[in-house]
C-alpha positions in Angstrom: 1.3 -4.0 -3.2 -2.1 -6.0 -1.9 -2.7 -5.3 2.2 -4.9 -7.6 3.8 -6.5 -6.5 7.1 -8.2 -9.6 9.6 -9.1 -9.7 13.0 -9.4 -12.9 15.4 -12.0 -12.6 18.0 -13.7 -9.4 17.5 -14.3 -7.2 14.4 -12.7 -3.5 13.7 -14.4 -0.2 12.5 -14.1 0.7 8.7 -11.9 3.7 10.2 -9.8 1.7 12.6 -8.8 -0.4 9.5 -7.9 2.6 7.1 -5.5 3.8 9.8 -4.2 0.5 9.9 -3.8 0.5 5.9 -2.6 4.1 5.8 0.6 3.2 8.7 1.2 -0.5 6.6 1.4 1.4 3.4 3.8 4.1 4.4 6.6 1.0 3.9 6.8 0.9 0.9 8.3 3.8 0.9 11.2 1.9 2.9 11.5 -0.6 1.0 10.3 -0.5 -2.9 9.8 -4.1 -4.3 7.5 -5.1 -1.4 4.4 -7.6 -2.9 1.8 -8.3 -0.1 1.3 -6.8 3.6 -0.8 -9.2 5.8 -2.2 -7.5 9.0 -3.8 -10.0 12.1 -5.2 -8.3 15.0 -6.1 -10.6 17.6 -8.5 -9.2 20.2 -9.0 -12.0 22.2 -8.0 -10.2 25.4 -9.5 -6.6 25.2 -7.0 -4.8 27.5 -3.8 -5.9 26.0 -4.4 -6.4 21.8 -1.8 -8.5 19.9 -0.7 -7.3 15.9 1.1 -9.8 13.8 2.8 -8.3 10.8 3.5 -10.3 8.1 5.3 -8.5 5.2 6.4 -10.4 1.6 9.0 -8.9 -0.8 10.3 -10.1 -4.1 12.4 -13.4 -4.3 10.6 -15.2 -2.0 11.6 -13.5 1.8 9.2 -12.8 4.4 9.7 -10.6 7.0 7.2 -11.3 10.6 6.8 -9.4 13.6 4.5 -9.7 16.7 3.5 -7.0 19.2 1.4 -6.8 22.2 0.3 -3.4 23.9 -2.3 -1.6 26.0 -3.5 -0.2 22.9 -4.3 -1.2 19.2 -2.7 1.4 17.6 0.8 1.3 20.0 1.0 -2.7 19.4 0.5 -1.9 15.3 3.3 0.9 15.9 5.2 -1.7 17.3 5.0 -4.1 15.0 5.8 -2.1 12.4 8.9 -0.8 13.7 9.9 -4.3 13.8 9.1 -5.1 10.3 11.1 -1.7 9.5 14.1 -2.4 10.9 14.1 -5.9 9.5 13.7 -4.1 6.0 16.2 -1.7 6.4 18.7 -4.5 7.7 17.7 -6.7 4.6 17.9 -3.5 2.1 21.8 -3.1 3.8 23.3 -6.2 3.7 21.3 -6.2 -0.8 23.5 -3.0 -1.2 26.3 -4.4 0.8 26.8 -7.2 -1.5 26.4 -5.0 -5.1 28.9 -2.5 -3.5 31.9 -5.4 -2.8 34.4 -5.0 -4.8 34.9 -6.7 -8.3 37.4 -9.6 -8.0 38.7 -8.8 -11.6 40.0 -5.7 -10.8 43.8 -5.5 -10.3 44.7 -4.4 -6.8 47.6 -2.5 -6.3 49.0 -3.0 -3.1 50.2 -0.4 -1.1 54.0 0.4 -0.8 55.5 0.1 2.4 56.8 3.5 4.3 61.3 4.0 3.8 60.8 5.5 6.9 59.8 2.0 8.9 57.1 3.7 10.5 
């Protein structure tokens, strides 16, 4: 998985951006077959930083969030709870449809109650 860390308006520490790469990396653990995390800070106004998240899996979907804060570090937290619960949303609805039921399989219907109940 590549990360790519880039700021608009401003530069960031060496340290600032290994925090940034340490948090971004923790989802792959969420979600396994992800190829390329893009990371934009825009510091164009200092009080109120924005994060854009941009986050490419396998087979061509792309997952984006956006998040302003008071603070880098709460906007990136932000961001990427977005980006989390797109991926777990995505990962769902993947195992959803392998878990449906096999339309070849007989079904045997269910027999009604003698009592009428």
């Amino acid at each position: 998985m590549q990360i790519s860390i880039s700021t608009r308006h401003g530069q960031l520490s060496d340290a600032t951006r290994s925090k940034i790469a340490a948090k971004v990396e923790r989802m792959g653990r969420l979600f396994e077959r992800l190829s390329f995390i893009e990371v934009t800070v825009d510091l164009e106004h200092e009080q109120s930083p924005t994060v854009d998240v941009l986050v490419s899996a396998e087979h061509k979907h792309d997952f984006v969030a956006t998040e302003q804060s008071t603070s880098l570090l709460a906007a990136l937290d932000g961001a990427i709870h977005k980006i989390e619960q797109q991926l777990r949303k995505y990962k769902e609805k993947v195992q959803d449809h392998h878990r449906a039921d096999n339309p070849r399989q007989a079904k045997v219907p269910l027999e009604p109650n003698p009592s009428g109940e």
